[in-house]
N, C-alpha and C positions, 0 to 999 in steps of 0.2 A: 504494500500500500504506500503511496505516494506519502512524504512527513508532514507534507501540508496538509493535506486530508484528516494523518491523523491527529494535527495538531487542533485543526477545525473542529472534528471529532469528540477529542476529550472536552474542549472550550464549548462544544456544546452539551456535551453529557453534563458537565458541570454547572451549568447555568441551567439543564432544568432539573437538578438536582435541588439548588436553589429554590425555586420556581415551587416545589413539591416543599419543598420545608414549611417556607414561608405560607404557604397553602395551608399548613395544617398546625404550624405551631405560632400560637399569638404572640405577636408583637405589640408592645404595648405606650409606643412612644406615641400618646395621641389618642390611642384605639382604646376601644369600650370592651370594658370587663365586662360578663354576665355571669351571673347571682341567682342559683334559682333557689327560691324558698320551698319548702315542704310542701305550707300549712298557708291558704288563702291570707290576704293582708286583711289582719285583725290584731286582738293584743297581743298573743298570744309570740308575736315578730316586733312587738315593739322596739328593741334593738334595731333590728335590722331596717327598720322603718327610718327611725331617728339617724341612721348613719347614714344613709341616701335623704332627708329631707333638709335634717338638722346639718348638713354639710362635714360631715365626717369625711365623708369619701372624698371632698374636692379641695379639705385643707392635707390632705395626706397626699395628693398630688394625682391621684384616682378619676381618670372616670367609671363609672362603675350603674348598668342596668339592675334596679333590682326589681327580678319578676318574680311574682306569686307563685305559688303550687298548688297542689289540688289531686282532684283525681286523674292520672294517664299521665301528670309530671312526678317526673324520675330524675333527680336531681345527677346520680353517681349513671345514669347511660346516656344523659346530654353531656358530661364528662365524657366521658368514652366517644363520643360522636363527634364531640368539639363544635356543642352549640351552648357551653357554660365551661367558664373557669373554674369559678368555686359553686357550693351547693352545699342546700343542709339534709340530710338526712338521717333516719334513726338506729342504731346500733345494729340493729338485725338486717337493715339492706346492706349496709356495711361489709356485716358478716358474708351475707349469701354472695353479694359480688367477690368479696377476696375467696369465697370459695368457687367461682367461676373466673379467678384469673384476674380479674378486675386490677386495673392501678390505681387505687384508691389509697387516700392518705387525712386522716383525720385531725384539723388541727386544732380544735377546740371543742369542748361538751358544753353546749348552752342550758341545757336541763341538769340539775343536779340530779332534782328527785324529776320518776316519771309524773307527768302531768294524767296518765291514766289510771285512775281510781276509781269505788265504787260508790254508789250515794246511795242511801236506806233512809226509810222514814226515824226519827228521834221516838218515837210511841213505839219501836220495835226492839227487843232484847238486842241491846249493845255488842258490835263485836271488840270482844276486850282480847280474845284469844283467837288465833286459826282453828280451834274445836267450834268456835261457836258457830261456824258456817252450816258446820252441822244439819240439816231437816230448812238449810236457808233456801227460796227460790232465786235464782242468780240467772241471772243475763248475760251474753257473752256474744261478740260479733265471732261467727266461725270463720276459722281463716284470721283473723286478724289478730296483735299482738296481745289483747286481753286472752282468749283462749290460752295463747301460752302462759299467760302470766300465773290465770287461777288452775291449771292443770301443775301449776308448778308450788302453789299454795295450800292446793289441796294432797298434793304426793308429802308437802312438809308437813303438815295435819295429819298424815296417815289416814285420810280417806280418800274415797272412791267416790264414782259421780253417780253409783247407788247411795251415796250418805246427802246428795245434797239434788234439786232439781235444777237442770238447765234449760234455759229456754234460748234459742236464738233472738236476736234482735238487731232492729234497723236504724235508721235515723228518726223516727216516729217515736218518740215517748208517749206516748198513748200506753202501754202496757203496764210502765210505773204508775203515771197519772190514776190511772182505774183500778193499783194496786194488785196488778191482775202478779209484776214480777214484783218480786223485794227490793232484790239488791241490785241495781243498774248499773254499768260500766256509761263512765263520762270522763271528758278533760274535765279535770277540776279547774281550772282557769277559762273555761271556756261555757261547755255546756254543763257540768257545775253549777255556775255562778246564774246561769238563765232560769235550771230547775230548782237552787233555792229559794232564788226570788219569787219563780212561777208558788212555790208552795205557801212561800211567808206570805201569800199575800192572802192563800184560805185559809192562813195559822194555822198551819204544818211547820215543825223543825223537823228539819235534818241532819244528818252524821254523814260523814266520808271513810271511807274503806281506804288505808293507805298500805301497798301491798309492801314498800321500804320499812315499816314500820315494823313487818314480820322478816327483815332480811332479805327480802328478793328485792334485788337493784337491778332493773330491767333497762337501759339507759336508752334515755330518749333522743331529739335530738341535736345533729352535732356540726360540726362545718369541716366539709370535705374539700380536698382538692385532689388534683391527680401526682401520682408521682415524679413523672414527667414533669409539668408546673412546679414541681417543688425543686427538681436539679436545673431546669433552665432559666426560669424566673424566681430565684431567693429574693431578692428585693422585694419586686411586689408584692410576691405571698407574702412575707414580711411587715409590708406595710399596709396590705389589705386587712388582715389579722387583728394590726396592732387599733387601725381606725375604727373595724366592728366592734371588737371588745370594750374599747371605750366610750363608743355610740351606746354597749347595753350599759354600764355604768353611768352612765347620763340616764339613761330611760328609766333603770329599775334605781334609781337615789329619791325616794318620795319629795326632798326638795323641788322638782323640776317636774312634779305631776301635770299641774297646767299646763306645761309645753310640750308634754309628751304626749296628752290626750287629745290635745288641738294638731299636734302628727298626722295622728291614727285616724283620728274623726278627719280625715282627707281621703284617707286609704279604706275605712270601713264605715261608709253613712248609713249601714242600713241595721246597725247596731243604737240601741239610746243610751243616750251619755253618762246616766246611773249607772246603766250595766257594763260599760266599757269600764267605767272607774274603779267600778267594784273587780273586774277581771283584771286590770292591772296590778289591785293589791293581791291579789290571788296569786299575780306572777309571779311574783318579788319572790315569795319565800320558795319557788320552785327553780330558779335559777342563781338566787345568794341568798340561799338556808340559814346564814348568820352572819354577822359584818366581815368578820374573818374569810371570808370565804369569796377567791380570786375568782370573779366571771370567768367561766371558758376551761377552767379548769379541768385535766380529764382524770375520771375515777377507772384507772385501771383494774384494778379488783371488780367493780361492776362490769368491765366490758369482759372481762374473763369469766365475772356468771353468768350472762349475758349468750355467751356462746357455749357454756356447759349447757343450762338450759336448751336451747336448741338443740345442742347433739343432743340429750335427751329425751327432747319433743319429735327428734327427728327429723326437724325443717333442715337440718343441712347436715351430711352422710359421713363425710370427714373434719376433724378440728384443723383449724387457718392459722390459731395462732396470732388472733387479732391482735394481739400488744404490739407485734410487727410494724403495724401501720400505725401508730398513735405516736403524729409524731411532736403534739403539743406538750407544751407545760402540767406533767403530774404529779397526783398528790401523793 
């Protein structure tokens, strides 16, 4: 072959070598970060709200999209596809993608305790102990992370789901309402805060089931990035990181509740302003448990029961070894 040719040759191999990089790996001089959240914009993101409104992101030198979630968004396979940088998601998608291979990399837990708990009427025998679940009618989404949580409650209770009744259930509370189920799975910071209000207003109290309180730490969720991101872009992760975490210390400081609830009420109008305020004090103790306690922090020990549990439950076939991937600040 003529040397021109293949000097031509490699000059052009290499240029669309180029051409394919820059295609798939973000450059960020300029360019827009995306952020996908879980959990539709409500309090329950107030963080992540305040660091996109409240200018978090653009005094760190960020631009930075931040889009909602919901159902059909998958924060850790728009990482994989490369239509999101960072993303939050909860410890068990975590897990099942590092058990598919995933390059997944964890760099903060914004939940200390899970936000999924159970609500019961206050006129009903107290659960003070995991026996008392005992002869309880319990509600559970099948398929979803409550099933594992109380299969994992009740194996520590040493009963069986002859000692207790299950009932499926949907987005429809109607079946608590009519007392038809007892114990109902809800966010406590979320739809919690709707069903005790919806009660205190026929004078009804209620109690919460808090499953941490019996030693299962189910970790909720967390801010992912790829690993990839993590060795090409340290800076930015860096300073994306450092702008969120300080955005949720802004949010969840009660000093700044006015300015955090005038955020949200942009992002969620079809909430009332009692009941946003009341879900943001709901937040507070579920993401800084006590002053001592660094937002973002990750509880390594929960993300290790977290995946016992599932080998367990058998949502995923082999251990990952999730400590791997946590590569934030732990406790």
């Amino acid at each position: 072959m003529n040397p021109n040719i293949k000097t031509v040759t490699r000059a052009g191999f290499m240029v669309l070598c180029m051409i394919l990089f820059f295609a798939t790996a973000p450059a960020f001089a300029g360019d827009t970060l995306n952020y996908r959240l879980k959990w539709l914009f409500n309090t329950s993101v107030a963080g992540d709200i305040i660091a996109d409104t409240g200018g978090f992101f653009k005094k760190a030198g960020l631009d930075v999209s931040v889009n909602e979630g919901g159902a059909g968004k998958n924060a850790i396979k728009e990482l994989e596809l490369g239509y999101a940088d960072f993303g939050v998601a909860s410890a068990d998608q975590v897990i099942r993608a590092l058990e598919k291979g995933a390059d997944v990399v964890v760099l903060a837990q914004l939940f200390q305790v899970n936000p999924m708990q159970w609500i019961y009427r206050s006129d009903q025998p107290e659960i003070k102990d995991l026996s008392n679940l005992k002869g309880r009618h319990i509600g559970v989404t099948f398929g979803g992370n409550d099933e594992t949580i109380i299969n994992t409650l009740l194996a520590k209770a040493g009963l069986t789901s002859k000692d207790v009744r299950i009932s499926s259930v949907r987005f429809n509370f109607t079946p608590f309402l009519k007392k038809e189920v007892d114990v109902w799975p809800v966010y406590r910071n979320s739809q919690g805060v709707i069903l005790e209000e919806r009660l205190a207003a026929e004078n009804e109290q209620v109690k919460f089931f808090n499953p941490a309180d019996y030693g299962v730490s189910f970790v909720a969720n967390s801010v992912v990035t790829s690993g990839a991101m993590m060795k090409k872009h340290p800076d930015t992760v860096k300073a994306f990181i450092t702008a969120l975490l300080s955005a949720w210390e802004f949010a969840m400081d009660p000093a700044n509740e006015p300015q955090v609830l005038t955020q949200i009420k942009k992002k969620d109008k079809g909430t009332r302003d009692n009941i946003r305020q009341k879900q943001l004090e709901a937040t507070r103790p579920l993401i800084k448990p006590d002053k001592g306690t660094k937002i973002g922090i990750i509880d390594a020990r929960a993300w290790q029961q977290t995946e016992s549990i599932m080998i367990k439950e058998k949502q995923i076939m082999t251990p990952v070894d999730v400590t791997r991937c946590l590569v934030g600040p732990k406790k």
